[in-house]
DRENKEGU-659845 format. One record per residue: x, y, z of N, C-alpha, C, O, CB in turn. Coordinates in steps of 0.02 Angstrom, whole numbers, always signed. Glycine has a CB too. Layout:
BEGIN
SITE      nu      nv      nw     cau     cav     caw      cu      cv      cw      ou      ov      ow     cbu     cbv     cbw
SITE       X       Y       Z       X       Y       Z       X       Y       Z       X       Y       Z       X       Y       Z
...
END
This chain:
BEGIN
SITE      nu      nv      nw     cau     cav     caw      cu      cv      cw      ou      ov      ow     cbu     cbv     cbw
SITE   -2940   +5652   -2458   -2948   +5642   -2529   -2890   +5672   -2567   -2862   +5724   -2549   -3015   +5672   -2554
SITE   -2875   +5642   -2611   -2825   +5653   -2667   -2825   +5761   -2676   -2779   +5800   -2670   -2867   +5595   -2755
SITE   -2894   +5770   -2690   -2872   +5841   -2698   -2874   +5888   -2643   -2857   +5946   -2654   -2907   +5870   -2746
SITE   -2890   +5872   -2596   -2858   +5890   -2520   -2789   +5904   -2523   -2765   +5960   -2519   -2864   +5831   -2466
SITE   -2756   +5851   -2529   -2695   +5831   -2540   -2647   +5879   -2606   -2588   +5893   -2609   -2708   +5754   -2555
SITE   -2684   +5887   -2637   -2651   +5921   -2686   -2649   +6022   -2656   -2601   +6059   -2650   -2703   +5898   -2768
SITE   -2702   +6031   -2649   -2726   +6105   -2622   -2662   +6105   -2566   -2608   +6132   -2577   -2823   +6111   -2581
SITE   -2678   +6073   -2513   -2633   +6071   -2455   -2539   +6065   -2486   -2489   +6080   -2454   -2663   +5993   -2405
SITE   -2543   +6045   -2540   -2469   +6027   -2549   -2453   +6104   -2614   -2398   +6130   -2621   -2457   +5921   -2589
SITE   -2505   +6121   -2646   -2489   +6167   -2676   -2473   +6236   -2627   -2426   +6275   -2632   -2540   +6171   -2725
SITE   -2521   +6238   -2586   -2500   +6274   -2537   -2427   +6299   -2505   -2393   +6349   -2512   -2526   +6248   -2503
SITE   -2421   +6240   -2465   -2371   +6241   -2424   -2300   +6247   -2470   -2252   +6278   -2447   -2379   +6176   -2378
SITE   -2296   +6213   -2543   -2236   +6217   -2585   -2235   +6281   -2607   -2184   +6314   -2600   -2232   +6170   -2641
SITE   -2293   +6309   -2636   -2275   +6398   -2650   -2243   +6436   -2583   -2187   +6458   -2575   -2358   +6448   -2668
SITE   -2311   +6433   -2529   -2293   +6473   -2466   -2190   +6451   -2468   -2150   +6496   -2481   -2353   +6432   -2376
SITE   -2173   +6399   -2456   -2106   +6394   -2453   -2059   +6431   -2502   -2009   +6459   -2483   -2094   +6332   -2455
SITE   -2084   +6428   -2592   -2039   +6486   -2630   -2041   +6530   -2594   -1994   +6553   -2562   -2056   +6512   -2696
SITE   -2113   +6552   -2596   -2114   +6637   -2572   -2078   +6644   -2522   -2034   +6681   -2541   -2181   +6670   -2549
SITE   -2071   +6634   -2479   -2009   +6650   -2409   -1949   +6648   -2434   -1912   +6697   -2433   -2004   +6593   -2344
SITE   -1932   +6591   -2458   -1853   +6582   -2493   -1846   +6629   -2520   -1796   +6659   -2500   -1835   +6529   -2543
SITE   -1889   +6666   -2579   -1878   +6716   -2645   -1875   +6777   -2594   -1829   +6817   -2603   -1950   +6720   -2717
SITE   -1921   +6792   -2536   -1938   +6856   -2520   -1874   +6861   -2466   -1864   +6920   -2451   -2022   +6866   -2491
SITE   -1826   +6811   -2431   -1784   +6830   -2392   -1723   +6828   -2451   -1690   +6880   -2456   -1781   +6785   -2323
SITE   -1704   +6770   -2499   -1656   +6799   -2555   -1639   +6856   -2590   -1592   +6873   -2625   -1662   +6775   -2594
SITE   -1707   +6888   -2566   -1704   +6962   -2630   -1705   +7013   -2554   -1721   +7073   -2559   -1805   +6979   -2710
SITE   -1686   +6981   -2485   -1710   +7042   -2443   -1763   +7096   -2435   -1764   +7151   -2408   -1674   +7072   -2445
SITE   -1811   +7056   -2472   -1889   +7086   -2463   -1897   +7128   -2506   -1931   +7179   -2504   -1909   +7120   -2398
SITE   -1846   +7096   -2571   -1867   +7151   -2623   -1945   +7111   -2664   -1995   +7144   -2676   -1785   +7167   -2692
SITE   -1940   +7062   -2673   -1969   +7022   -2720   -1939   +6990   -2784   -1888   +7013   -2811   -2015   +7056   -2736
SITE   -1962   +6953   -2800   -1917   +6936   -2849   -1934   +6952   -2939   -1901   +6945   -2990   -1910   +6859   -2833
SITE   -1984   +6970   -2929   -1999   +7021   -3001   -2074   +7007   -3023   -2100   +6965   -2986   -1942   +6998   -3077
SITE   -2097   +7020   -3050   -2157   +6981   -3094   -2144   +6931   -3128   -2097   +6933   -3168   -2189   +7016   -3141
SITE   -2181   +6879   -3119   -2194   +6811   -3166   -2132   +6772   -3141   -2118   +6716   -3163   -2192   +6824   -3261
SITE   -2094   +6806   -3090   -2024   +6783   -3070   -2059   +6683   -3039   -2051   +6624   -3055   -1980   +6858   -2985
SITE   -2091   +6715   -2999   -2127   +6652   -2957   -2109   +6559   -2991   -2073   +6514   -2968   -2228   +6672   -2967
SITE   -2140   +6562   -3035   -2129   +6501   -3075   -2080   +6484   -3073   -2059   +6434   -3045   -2141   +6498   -3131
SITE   -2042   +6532   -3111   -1971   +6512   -3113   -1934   +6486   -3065   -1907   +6430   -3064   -1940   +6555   -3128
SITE   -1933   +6538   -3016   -1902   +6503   -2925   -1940   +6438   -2905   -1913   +6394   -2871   -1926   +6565   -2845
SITE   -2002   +6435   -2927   -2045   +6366   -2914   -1980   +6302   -2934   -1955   +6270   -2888   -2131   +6361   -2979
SITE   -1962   +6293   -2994   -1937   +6258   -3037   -1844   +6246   -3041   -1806   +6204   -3064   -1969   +6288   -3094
SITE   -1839   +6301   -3011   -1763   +6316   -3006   -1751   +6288   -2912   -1701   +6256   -2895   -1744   +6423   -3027
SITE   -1786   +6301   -2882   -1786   +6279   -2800   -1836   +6211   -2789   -1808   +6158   -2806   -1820   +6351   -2746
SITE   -1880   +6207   -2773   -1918   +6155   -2764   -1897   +6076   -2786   -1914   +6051   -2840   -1972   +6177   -2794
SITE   -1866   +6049   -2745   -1847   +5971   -2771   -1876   +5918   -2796   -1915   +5891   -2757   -1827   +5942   -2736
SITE   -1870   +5893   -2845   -1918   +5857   -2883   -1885   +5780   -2863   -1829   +5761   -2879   -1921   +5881   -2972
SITE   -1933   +5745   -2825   -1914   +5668   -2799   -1970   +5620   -2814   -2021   +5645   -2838   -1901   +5664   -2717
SITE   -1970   +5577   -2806   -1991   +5503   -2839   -2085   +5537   -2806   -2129   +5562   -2842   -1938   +5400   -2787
SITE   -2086   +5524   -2729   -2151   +5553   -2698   -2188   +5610   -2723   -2249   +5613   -2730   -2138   +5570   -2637
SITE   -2148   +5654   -2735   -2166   +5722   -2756   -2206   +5711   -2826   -2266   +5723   -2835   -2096   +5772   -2765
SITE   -2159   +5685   -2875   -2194   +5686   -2938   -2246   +5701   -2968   -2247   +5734   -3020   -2196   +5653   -2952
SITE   -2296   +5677   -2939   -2360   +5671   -2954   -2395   +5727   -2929   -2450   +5738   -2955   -2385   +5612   -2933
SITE   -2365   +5782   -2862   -2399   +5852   -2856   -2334   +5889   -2886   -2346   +5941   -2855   -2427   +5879   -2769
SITE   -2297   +5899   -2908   -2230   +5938   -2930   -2276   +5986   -2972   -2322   +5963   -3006   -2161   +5890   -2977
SITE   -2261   +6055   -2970   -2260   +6114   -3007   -2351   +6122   -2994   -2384   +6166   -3023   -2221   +6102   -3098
SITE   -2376   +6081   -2957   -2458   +6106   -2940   -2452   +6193   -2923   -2419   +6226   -2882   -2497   +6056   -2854
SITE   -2505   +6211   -2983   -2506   +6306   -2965   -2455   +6331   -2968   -2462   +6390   -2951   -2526   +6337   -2898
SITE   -2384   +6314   -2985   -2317   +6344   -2985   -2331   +6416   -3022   -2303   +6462   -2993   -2259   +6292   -3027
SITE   -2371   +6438   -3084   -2376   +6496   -3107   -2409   +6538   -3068   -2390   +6597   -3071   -2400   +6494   -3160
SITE   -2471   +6518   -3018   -2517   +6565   -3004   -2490   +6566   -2923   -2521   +6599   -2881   -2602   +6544   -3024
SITE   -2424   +6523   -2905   -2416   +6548   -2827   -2456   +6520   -2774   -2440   +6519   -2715   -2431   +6618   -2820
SITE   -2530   +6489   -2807   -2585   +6455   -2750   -2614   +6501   -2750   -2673   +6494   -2767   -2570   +6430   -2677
SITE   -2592   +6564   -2735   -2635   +6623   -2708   -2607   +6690   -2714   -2548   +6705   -2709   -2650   +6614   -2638
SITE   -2669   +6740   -2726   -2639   +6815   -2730   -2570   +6833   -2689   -2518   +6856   -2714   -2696   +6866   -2700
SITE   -2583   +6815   -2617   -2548   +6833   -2568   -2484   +6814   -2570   -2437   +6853   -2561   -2573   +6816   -2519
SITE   -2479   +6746   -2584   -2430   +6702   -2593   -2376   +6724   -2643   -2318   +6704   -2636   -2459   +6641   -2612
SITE   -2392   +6760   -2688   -2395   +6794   -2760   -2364   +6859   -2755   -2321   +6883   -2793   -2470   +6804   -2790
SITE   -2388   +6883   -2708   -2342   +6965   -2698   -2293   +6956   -2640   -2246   +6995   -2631   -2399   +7041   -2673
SITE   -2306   +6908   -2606   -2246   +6905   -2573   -2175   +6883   -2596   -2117   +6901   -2589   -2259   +6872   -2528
SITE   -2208   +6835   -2628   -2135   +6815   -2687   -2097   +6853   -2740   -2037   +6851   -2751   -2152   +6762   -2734
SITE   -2157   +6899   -2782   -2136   +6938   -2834   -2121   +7012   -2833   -2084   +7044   -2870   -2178   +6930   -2874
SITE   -2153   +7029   -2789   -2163   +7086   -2759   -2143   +7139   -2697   -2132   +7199   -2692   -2203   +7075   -2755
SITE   -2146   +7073   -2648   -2100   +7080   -2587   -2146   +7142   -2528   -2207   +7149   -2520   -2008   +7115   -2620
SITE   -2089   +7178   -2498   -2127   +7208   -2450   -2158   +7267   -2489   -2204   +7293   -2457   -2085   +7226   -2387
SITE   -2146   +7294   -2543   -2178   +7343   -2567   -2238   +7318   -2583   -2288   +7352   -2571   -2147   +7373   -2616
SITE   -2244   +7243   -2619   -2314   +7226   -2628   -2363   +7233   -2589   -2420   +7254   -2593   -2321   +7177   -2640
SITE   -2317   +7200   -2531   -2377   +7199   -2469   -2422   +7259   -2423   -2474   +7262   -2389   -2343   +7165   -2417
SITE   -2363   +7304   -2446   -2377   +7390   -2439   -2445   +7409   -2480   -2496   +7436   -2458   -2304   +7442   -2477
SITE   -2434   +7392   -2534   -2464   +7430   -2588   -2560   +7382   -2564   -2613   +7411   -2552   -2411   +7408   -2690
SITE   -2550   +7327   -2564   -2588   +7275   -2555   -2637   +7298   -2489   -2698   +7288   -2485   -2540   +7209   -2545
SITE   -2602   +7325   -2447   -2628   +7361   -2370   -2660   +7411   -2374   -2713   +7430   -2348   -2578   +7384   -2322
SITE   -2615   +7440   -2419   -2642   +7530   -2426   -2692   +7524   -2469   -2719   +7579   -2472   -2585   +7594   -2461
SITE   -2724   +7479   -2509   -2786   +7465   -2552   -2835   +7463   -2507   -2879   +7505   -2501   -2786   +7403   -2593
SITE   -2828   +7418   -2479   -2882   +7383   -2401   -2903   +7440   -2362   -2961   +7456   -2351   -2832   +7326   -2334
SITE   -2848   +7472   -2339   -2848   +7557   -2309   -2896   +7590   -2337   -2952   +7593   -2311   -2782   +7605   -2326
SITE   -2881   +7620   -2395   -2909   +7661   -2448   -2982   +7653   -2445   -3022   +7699   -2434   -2882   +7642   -2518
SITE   -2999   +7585   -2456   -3064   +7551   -2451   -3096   +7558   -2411   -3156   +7563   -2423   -3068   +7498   -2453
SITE   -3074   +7560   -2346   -3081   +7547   -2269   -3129   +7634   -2280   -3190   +7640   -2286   -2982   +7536   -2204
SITE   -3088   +7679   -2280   -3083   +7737   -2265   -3153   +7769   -2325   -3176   +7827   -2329   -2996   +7761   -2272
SITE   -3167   +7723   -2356   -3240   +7779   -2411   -3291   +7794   -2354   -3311   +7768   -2302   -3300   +7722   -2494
SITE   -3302   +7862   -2401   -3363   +7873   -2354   -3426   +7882   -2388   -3478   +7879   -2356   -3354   +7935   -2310
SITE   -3426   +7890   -2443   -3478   +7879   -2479   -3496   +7814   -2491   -3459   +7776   -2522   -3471   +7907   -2529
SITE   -3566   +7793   -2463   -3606   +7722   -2455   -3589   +7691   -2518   -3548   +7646   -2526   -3694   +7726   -2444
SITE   -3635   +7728   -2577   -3631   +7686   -2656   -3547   +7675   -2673   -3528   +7619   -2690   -3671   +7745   -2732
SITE   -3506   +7723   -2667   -3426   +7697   -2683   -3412   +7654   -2639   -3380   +7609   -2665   -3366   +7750   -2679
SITE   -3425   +7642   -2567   -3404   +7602   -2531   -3426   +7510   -2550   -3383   +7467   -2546   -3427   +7633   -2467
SITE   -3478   +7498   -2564   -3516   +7453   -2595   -3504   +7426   -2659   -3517   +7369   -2678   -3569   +7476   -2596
SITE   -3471   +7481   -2698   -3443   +7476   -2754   -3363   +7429   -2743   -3343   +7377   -2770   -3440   +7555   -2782
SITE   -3335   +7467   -2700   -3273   +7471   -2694   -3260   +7401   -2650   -3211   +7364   -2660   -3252   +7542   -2665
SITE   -3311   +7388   -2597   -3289   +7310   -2581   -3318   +7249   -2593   -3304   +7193   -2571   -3284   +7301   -2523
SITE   -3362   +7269   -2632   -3387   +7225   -2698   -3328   +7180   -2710   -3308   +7121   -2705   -3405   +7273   -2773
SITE   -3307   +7254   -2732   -3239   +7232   -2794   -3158   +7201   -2778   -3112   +7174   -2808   -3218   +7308   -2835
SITE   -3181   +7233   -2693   -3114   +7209   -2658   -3114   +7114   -2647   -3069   +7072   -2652   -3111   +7256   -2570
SITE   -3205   +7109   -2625   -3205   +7039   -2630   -3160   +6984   -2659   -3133   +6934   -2636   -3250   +7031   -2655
SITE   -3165   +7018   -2730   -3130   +6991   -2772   -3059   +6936   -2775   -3041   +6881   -2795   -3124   +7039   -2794
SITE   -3027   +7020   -2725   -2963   +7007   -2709   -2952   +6965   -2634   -2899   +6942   -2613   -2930   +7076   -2711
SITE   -3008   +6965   -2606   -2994   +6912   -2555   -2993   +6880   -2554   -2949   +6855   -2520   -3005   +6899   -2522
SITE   -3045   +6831   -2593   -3044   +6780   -2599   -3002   +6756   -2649   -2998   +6695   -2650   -3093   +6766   -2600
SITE   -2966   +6792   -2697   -2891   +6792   -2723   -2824   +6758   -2675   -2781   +6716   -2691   -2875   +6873   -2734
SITE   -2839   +6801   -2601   -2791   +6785   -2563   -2785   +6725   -2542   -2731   +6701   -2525   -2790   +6817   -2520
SITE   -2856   +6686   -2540   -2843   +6612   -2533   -2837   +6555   -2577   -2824   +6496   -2561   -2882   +6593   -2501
SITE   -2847   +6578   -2634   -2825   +6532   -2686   -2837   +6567   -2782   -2881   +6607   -2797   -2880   +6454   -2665
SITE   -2807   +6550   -2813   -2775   +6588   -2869   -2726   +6668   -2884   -2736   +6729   -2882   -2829   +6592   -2902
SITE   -2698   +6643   -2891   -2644   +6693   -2894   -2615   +6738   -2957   -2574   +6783   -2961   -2594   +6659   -2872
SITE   -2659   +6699   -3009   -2657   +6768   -3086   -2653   +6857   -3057   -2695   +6873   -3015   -2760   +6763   -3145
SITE   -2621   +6891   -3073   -2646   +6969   -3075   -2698   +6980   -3148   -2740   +7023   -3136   -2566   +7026   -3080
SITE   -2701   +6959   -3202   -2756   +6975   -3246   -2798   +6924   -3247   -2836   +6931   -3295   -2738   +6991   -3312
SITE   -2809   +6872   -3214   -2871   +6812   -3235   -2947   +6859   -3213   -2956   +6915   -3190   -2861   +6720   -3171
SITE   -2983   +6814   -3232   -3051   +6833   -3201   -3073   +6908   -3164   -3111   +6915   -3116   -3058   +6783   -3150
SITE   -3038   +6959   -3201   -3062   +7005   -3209   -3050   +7065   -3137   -3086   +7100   -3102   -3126   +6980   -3229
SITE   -2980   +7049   -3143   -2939   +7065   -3109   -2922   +7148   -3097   -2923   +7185   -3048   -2896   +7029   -3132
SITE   -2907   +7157   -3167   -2899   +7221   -3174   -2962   +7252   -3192   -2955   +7311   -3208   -2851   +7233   -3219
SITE   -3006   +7236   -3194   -3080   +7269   -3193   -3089   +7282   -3114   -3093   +7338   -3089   -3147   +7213   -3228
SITE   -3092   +7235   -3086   -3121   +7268   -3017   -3063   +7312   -2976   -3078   +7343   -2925   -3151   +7203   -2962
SITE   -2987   +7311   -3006   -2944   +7340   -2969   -2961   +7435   -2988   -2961   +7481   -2947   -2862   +7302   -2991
SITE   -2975   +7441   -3057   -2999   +7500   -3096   -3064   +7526   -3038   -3072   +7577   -3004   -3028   +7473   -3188
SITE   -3101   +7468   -3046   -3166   +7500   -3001   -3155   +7512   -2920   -3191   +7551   -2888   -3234   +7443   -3007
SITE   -3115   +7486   -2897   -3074   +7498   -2832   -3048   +7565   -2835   -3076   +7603   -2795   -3014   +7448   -2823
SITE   -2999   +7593   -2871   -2949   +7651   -2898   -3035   +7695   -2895   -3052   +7727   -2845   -2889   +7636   -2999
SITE   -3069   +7689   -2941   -3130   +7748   -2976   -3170   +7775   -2913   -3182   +7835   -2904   -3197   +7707   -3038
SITE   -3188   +7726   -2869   -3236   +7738   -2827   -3183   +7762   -2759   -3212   +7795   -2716   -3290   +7668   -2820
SITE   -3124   +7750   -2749   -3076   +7779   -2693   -3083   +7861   -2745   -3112   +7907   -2716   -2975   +7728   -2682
SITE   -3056   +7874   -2817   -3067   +7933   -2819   -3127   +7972   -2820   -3138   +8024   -2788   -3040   +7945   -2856
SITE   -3160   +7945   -2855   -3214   +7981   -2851   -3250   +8021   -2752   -3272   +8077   -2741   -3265   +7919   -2892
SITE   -3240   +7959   -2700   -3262   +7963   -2652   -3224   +8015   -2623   -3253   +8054   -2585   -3267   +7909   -2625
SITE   -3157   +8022   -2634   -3117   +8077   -2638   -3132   +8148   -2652   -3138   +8197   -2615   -3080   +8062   -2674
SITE   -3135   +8142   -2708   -3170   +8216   -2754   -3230   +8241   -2720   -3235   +8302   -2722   -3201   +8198   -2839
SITE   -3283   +8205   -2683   -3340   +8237   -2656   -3328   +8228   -2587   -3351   +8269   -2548   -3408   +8211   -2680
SITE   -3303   +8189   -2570   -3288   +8205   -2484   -3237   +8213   -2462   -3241   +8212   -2400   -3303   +8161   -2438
SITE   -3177   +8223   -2482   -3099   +8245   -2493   -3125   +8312   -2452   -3177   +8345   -2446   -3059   +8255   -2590
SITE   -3050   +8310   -2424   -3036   +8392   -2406   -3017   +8437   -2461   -2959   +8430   -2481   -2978   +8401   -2355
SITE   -3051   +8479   -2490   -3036   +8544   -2542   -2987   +8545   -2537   -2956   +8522   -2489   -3059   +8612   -2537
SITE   -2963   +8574   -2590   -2874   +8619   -2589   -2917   +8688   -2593   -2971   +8666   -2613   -2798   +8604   -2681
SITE   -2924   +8751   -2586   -2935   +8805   -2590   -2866   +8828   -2646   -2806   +8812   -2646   -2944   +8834   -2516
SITE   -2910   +8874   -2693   -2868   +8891   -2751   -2800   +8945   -2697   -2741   +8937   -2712   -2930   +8945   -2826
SITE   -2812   +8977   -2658   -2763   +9024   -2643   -2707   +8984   -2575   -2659   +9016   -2553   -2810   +9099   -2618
END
């Protein structure tokens, strides 16, 4: 079907910026909101194409797709060490809390690629709150001396 076709082609044309952008910049990334732009500046626009050209070009297809391009290997760092963080609660209610909220972002990874849409930075906050908080009560003390 037609939007098979489109998903599959939005796909594979971001996944291709993102590599281009993430080996051009040597795994720096290529900035925020950079994405589009490289969409439009690289991606060849031909007679066939037309009709999927610039599909998702802002949102990347996907989270993933999205920090690899803009972000680069630090994104993907930062992106890991979240998952980690998460991984590692030990308190039940923060943990529940916390991959609730990670959900979010997974299913981010397979398709839409906004950093503020749909409430993005709400569950990233509640991610951050419940890693500290779970911290603060089951953390190793610092002893004042």
């Amino acid at each position: 079907s037609n939007v098979q076709n489109l998903t599959t082609f939005s796909f594979v044309s971001n996944l291709e910026i993102a590599i281009g952008n993430f080996i051009r910049t040597f795994g720096f990334g290529i900035g925020l909101g950079g994405h589009e732009e490289m969409y439009y500046r690289y991606m060849t626009k031909d007679i066939f194409l037309s009709y999927y050209y610039g599909i998702n070009a802002a949102s990347a297809h996907s989270l993933t797709i999205r920090i690899i391009s803009e972000l680069g290997i630090m994104g993907i760092f930062i992106y890991i060490i979240l998952f980690y963080k998460v991984f590692k609660i030990k308190s039940l209610e923060y943990s529940a809390i916390a991959w609730a909220s990670l959900s979010h972002f997974i299913v981010k990874s397979f398709k839409l690629g906004g950093y503020f849409d749909y409430g993005s930075l709400f569950f990233l906050l509640l991610i951050i709150t419940a890693i500290r908080l779970d911290f603060n009560e089951n953390g190793e003390k610092l002893s004042k001396y």
